[in-house]
N, C-alpha and C positions, 0 to 999 in steps of 0.2 A: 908595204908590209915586208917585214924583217924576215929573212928564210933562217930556220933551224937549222944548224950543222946535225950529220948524221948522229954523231955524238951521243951529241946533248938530246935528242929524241930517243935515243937508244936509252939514255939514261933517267930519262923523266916516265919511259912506258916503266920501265923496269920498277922505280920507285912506287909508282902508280899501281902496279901489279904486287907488288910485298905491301903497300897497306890495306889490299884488298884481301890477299893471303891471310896476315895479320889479324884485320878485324873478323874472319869469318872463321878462325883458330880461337878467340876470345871466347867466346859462347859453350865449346865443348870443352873446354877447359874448366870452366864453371860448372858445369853438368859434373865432368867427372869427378871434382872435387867433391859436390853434393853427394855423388853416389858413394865415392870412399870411406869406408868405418871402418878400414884395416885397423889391426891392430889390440892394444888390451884397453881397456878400460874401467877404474875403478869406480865402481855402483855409487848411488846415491845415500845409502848408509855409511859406505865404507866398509859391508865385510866381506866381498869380493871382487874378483878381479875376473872377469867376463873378456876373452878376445873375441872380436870377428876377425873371418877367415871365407874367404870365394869357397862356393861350394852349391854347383849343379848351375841355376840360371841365378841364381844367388847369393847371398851372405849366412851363414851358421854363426852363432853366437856362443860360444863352452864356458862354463866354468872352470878357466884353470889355475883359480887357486881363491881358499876361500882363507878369510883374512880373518872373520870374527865368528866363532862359531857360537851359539845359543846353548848357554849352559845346561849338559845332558839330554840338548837336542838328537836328531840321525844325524848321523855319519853318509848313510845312504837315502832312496828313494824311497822311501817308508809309505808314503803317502799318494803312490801313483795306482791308479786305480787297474792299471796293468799287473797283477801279481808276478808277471813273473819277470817283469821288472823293478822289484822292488829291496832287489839286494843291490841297485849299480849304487857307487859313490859318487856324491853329491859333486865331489869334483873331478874336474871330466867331462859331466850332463852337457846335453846340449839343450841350453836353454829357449834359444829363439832361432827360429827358422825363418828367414825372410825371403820371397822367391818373386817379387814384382816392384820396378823403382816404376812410382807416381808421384806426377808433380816433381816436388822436393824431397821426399821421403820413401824407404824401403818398406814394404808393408809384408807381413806375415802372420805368423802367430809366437809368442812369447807363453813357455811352461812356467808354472809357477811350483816347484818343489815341498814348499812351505802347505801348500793348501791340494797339491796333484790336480789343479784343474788347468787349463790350457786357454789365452785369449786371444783378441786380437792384438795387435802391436806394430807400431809406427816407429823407425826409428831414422832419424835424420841428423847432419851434421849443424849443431849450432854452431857456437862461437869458436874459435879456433882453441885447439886444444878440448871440444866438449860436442859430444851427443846427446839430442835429446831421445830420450824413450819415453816411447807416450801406450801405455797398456790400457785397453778397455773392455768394457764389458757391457753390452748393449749399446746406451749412449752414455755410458758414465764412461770416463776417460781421467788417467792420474799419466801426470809426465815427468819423470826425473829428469835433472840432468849429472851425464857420468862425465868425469875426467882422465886425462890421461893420468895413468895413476907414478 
């Protein structure tokens, strides 16, 4: 049997040790990508622009900037069953408050401005460049998907 120079032993734990590094770095790499929804995102209508932004154990979602407004629609929160929130503007709103990653997805509640009621909502990173948002309501469930706008 052939003896290893110190070396070359020195050199194989080492290798041996970075693909063990390596592969057990793979895993939360992918996690954290899941969990990332930095950033702005254009809705699935097209008439806003929604960023998420870290916020407490979290993600916050705002409206900051709305693209198509509803001919002679609000300007503000007209519809929030809060009166005395019902003068903020529409852009701004924080729409969706997510405060627990499960699985694959950020779970919270998403406000609906349009209607002032408030659901459940799932939102996760699909395809590169796109999130999906999945809002429900009992077990009825509708899912967009937004892009980077």
């Amino acid at each position: 049997m052939m003896q290893q120079s110190p070396a070359r032993a020195i050199a194989r734990g080492a290798i041996a040790a970075m693909a063990v590094a390596i592969a057990s770095v793979q895993p939360a790499r992918a996690t954290d990508i899941a969990r990332d929804i930095a950033g702005p995102w254009l809705t699935a209508k097209h008439d806003s622009i929604v960023s998420f932004a870290p916020c407490g154990p979290g993600w916050c979602g705002n409206i900051t900037k709305v693209l198509r407004r509803t001919p002679g629609g609000p300007t503000t929160d007209v519809r929030n069953p809060d009166p005395a929130l019902r003068n903020r503007p529409i852009e701004g709103l924080q729409l969706i408050k997510l405060d627990r990653f499960e699985g694959a997805a950020w779970r919270g509640t998403v406000y609906d401005p349009r209607s002032g009621q408030s659901y459940k909502v799932y939102v996760r990173r699909a395809a590169p460049g796109q999130v999906e948002v999945k809002g429900c309501l009992f077990f009825v469930c509708e899912a967009q998907q937004w892009t980077v706008p």
